[in-house]
N, C-alpha and C positions, 0 to 999 in steps of 0.2 A: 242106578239113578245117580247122576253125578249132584258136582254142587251146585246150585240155582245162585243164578247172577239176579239181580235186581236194579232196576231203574224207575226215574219216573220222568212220565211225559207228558206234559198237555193234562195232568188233572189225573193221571191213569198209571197206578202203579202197577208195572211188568215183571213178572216172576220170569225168568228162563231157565226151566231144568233140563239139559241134556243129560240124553238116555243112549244107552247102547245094550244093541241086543248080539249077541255073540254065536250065529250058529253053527255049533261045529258038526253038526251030529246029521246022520246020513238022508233025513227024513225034513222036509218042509215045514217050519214054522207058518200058521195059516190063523187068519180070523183076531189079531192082535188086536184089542181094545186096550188101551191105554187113558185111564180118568185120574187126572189132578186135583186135589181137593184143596184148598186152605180154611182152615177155622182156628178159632181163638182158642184160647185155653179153655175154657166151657163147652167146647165143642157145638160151637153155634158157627153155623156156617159163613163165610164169607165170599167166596168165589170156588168154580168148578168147570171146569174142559175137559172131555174127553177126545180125544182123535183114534183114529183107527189104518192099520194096516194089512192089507189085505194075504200078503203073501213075503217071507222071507226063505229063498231057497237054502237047499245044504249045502256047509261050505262057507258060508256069506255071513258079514257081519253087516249092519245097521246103527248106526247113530241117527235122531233127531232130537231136535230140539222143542220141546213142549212148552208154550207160552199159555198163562195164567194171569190174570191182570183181575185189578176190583177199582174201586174212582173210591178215590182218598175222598173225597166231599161225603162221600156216605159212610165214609169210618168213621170220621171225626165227628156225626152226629153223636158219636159215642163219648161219654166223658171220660173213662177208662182210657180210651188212647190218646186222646188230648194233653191227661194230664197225667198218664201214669207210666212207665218202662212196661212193655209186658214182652209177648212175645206169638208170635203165631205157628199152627202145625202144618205141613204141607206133607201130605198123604199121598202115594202113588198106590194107585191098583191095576192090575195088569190080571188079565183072561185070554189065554188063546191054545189053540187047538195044534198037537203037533202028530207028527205024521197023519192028520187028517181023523183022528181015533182018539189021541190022550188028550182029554181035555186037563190044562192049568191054571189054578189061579194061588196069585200069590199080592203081597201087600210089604209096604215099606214107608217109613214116615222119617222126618225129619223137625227142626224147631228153625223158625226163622225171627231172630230176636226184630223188636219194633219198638223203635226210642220216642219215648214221648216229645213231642214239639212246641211243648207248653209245661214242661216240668217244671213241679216248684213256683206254680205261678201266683204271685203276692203280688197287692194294692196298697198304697198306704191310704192315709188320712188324708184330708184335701187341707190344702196349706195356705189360706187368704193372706191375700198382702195388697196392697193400696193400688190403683189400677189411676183412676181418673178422677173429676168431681161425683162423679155418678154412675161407677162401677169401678168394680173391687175385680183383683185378679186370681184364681185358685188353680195350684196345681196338684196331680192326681200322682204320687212316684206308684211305677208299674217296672216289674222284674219277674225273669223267668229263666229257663235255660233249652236251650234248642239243644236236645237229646236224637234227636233224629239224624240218624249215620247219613241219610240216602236225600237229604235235602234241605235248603236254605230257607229262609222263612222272610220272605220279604212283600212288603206292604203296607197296610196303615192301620196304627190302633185307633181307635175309637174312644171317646167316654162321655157319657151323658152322668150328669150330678141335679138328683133329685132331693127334693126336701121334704119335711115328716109330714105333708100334705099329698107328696108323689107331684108336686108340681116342676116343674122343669126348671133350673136354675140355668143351667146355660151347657153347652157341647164343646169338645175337643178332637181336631187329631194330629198323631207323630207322625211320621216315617219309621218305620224300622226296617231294616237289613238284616239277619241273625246268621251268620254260617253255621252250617253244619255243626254240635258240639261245641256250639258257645254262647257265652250266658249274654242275658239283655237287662239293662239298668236307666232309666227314660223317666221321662214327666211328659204327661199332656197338661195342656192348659185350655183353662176357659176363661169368658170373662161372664161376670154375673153381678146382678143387681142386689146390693147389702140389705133391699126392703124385704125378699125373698129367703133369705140366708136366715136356715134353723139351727137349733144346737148337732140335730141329728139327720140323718135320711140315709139315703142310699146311692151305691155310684154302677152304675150298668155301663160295663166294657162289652167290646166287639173289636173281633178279631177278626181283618178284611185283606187276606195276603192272596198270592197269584196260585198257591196251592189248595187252600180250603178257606171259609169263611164259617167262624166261628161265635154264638153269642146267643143273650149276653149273657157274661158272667156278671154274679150280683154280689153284689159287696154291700153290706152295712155300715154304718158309721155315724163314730157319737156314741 
């Protein structure tokens, strides 16, 4: 099992591990089951393919290529990879029958690190400052750092700022771009009515990029 390339596409992250089978030996490799596994460090499952080979003669060698894929929108349900470095297992198992008599199985695993995309993600305080006759301006600073080797993070934050009634004082959103491995430092802004504004409440972000949609995270404040 070689080393697994990685990509993503359209929502759907692609494992490719080329394999090579080598047979040198006088007798037909037969009945190859080949299943890919990925799971978390918990050993909770995340994606599984298996493909099959019917026959490799003596003499002959074999390469393919085994794709693996799982939809980032169902990872990131997860808070864990949202907001934390972890890393994922990719398991190979292999079963097949050689000269039509020995049967084999054998097993082989690797670690495919997985950078959080939301590392280190802090909110501040909401910062009022004079808007109009008849609303007031607040903004929300929000930072993070895009840890993820395999993709950019581009889209719109969100922020809804609620008061110690849960009433709605007023909504926000940025742009953000994040490459690959670099950190984000931003303000959303709203504008909201001073009859509304308590000492305390809470500020609910959402995370709406072309890769996953995240939220909210809640934040207190006051």
């Amino acid at each position: 099992m070689g080393d697994p390339s990685m990509a993503y596409v359209e929502g759907v992250f692609n494992v490719t591990v080329p394999i090579t089978f080598d047979n040198n030996g006088y007798y037909s490799i037969a009945d190859l089951n080949i299943t890919a596994a990925i799971t978390d460090r918990e050993n909770r499952p995340i994606s599984k393919n298996t493909v099959f080979l019917a026959r490799i003669p003596p003499q002959n060698n074999v390469t393919i290529s085994h794709n693996i894929s799982f939809n980032v929108q169902e990872i990131m349900t997860r808070a864990e990879y949202a907001f934390y470095d972890s890393e994922f297992v990719l398991y190979g198992s292999f079963s097949l029958n050689y000269a039509s008599l020995v049967p084999f199985e054998f097993e082989t695993n690797r670690t495919l690190p997985w950078g959080a995309p939301l590392f280190n993600f802090t909110s501040g305080v909401p910062e009022y400052q004079a808007y109009n006759g008849t609303h007031i301006r607040t903004n929300v600073p929000i930072s993070f750092q895009n840890h993820s080797p395999y993709f950019s993070l581009t889209g719109v934050i969100r922020v809804e700022i609620l008061n110690n009634r849960q009433q709605l004082l007023g909504s926000g959103t940025t742009f953000m771009d994040v490459p690959s491995n670099a950190n984000y430092e931003g303000e959303v802004e709203a504008v909201v009515s001073p009859a509304m504004v308590t000492s305390n409440g809470q500020i609910r972000i959402f995370i709406e990029s072309e890769m996953f949609n995240y939220g909210p995270v809640v934040r207190n404040y006051g």
